[in-house]
C-alpha positions as CSV (number, residue, x, y, z in Angstrom):
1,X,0.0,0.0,0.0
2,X,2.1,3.3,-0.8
3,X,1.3,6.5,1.4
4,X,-0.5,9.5,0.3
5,X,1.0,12.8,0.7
6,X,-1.3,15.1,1.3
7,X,0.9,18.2,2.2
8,X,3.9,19.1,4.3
9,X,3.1,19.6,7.9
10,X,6.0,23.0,7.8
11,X,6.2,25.8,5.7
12,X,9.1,27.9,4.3
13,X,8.7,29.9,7.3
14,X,8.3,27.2,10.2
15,X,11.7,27.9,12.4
16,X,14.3,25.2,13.0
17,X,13.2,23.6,9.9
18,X,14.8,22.4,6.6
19,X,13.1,21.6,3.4
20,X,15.3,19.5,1.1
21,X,14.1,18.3,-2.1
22,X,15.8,15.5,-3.7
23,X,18.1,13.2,-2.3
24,X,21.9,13.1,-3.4
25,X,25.3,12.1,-1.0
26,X,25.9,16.1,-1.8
27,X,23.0,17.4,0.3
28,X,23.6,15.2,2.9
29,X,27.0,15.8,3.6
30,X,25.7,19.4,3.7
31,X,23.5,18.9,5.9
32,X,25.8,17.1,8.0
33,X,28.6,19.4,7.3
34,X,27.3,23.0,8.9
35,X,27.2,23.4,12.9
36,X,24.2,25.6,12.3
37,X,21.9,25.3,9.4
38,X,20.4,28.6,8.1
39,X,19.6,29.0,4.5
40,X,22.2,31.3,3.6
41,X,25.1,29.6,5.3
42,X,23.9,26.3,3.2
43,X,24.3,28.4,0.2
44,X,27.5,30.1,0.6
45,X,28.5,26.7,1.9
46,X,27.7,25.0,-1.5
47,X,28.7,28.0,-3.9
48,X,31.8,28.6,-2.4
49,X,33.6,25.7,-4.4
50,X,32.9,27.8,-7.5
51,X,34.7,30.9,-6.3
52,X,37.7,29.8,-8.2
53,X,35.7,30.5,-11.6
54,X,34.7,33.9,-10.5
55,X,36.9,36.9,-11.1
């Protein structure tokens, strides 16, 4: 019998919460990675292996 989804039980704005969509080793070890886990730290976190193709 698979399981319905009906919705998420948080929101974009529910505190203490992240919404990941997908699954890869990459966001896990992200996840993993960062002592706290705000949105903006996850994505400087992530781009900052491309700063060596900027400038």
């Amino acid at each position: 019998m698979a399981l319905e989804t009906k919705g998420f039980p948080v929101t974009k704005l529910t505190k203490n919460v992240a919404m990941v969509s997908g699954d890869s080793p990459s966001i896990l070890s992200q996840l993993f990675k960062l002592e706290e886990l705000t949105p903006t730290k996850m994505m400087v976190e992530t781009l900052a292996k491309y700063d060596k193709y900027i400038a």
